[in-house]
DOPA-488599 format. One record per residue (C-alpha): residue number from 1; residue in one letter; x, y, z. Coordinates in nm, 4 decimals. Layout:
# residues N
     i   aa         xx         yy         zz
   NUM    A          X          Y          Z
...
***
This chain:
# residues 61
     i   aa         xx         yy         zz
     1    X    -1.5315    -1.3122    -7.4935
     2    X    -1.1972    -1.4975    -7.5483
     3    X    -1.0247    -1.3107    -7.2952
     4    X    -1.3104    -1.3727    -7.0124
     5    X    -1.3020    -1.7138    -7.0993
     6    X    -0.9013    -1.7004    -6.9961
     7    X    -0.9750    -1.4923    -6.7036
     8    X    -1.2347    -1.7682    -6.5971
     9    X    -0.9632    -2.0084    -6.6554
    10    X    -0.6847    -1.8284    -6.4697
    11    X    -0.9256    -1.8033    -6.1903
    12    X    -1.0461    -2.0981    -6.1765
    13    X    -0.6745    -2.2571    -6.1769
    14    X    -0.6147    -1.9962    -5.8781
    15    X    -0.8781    -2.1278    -5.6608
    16    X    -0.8220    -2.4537    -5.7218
    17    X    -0.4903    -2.4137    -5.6069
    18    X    -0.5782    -2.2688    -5.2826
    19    X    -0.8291    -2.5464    -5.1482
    20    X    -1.1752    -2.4687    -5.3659
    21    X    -1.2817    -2.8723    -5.4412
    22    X    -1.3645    -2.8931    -5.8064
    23    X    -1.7397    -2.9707    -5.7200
    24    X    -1.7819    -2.6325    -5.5573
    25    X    -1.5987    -2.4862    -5.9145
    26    X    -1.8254    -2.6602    -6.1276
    27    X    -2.1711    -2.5694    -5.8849
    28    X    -2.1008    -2.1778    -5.8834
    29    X    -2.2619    -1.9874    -6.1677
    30    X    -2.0219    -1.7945    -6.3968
    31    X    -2.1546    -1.4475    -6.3966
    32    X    -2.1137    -1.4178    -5.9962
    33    X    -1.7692    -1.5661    -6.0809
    34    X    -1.6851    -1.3169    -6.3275
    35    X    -1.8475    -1.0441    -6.0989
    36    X    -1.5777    -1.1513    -5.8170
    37    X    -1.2988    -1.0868    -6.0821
    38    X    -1.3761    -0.7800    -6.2198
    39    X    -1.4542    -0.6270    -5.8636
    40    X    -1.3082    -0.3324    -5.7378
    41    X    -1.1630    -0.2237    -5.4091
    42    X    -1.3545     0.0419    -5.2493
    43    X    -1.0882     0.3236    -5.3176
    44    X    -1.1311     0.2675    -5.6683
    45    X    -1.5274     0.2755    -5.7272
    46    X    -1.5339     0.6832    -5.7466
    47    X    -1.9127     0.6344    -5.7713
    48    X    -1.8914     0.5488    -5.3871
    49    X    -1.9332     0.8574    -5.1975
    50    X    -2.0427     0.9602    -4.9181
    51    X    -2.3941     1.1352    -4.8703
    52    X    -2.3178     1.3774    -4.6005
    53    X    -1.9431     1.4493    -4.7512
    54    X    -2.1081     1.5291    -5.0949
    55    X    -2.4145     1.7610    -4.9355
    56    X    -2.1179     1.9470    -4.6782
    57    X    -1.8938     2.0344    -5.0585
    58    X    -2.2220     2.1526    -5.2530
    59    X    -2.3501     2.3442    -4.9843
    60    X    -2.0350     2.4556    -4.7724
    61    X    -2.2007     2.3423    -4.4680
***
Protein backbone atom coordinates (compact mmCIF):
# COMPACT_ATOMS: atom_id res chain seq x y z
CA UNK A 1 0.00 0.00 0.00
CA UNK A 2 2.98 2.28 0.89
CA UNK A 3 4.27 2.31 -2.46
CA UNK A 4 0.69 3.28 -4.14
CA UNK A 5 0.40 5.82 -1.71
CA UNK A 6 3.94 7.30 -3.26
CA UNK A 7 2.83 6.63 -6.69
CA UNK A 8 -0.41 8.70 -5.84
CA UNK A 9 1.89 11.26 -4.55
CA UNK A 10 4.35 11.35 -7.45
CA UNK A 11 1.36 11.69 -9.60
CA UNK A 12 -0.34 13.91 -8.07
CA UNK A 13 2.90 16.32 -7.83
CA UNK A 14 3.13 15.60 -11.77
CA UNK A 15 -0.18 16.93 -12.58
CA UNK A 16 -0.07 19.59 -10.53
CA UNK A 17 2.84 20.71 -12.20
CA UNK A 18 1.39 20.67 -15.56
CA UNK A 19 -1.84 22.90 -14.96
CA UNK A 20 -4.39 20.29 -12.97
CA UNK A 21 -5.91 23.08 -10.16
CA UNK A 22 -5.75 21.40 -6.81
CA UNK A 23 -9.68 21.37 -6.60
CA UNK A 24 -9.91 19.10 -9.61
CA UNK A 25 -6.96 16.79 -7.56
CA UNK A 26 -8.84 16.68 -4.53
CA UNK A 27 -12.61 16.00 -6.54
CA UNK A 28 -11.25 12.88 -8.61
CA UNK A 29 -11.67 9.54 -6.88
CA UNK A 30 -8.45 7.57 -6.24
CA UNK A 31 -9.09 4.25 -7.77
CA UNK A 32 -9.72 5.89 -11.40
CA UNK A 33 -6.50 7.75 -10.46
CA UNK A 34 -4.60 4.78 -9.71
CA UNK A 35 -6.26 3.02 -12.78
CA UNK A 36 -4.66 5.95 -15.06
CA UNK A 37 -1.19 5.02 -13.53
CA UNK A 38 -1.01 1.58 -13.76
CA UNK A 39 -2.43 1.64 -17.45
CA UNK A 40 -0.87 0.12 -20.21
CA UNK A 41 -0.18 1.07 -23.78
CA UNK A 42 -1.95 -1.03 -26.18
CA UNK A 43 1.25 -2.96 -27.39
CA UNK A 44 1.69 -4.17 -24.05
CA UNK A 45 -1.89 -5.63 -23.00
CA UNK A 46 -1.18 -9.19 -24.85
CA UNK A 47 -4.79 -9.97 -23.83
CA UNK A 48 -5.77 -7.47 -26.72
CA UNK A 49 -6.13 -9.37 -29.81
CA UNK A 50 -7.73 -9.32 -32.55
CA UNK A 51 -10.88 -11.59 -33.30
CA UNK A 52 -10.45 -12.23 -36.92
CA UNK A 53 -6.37 -12.44 -36.55
CA UNK A 54 -6.87 -15.12 -33.77
CA UNK A 55 -9.78 -17.25 -35.82
CA UNK A 56 -7.34 -16.85 -39.39
CA UNK A 57 -4.04 -18.64 -36.91
CA UNK A 58 -6.42 -21.44 -35.34
CA UNK A 59 -8.01 -22.24 -38.40
CA UNK A 60 -5.40 -21.35 -41.24
CA UNK A 61 -7.99 -19.51 -43.03
Amino acid sequence: MKNQQEDFNLLAKQLLTEGLSPKDFDDSSFFNMMAALNARKKEDRAELVDPLDAINQTYGL
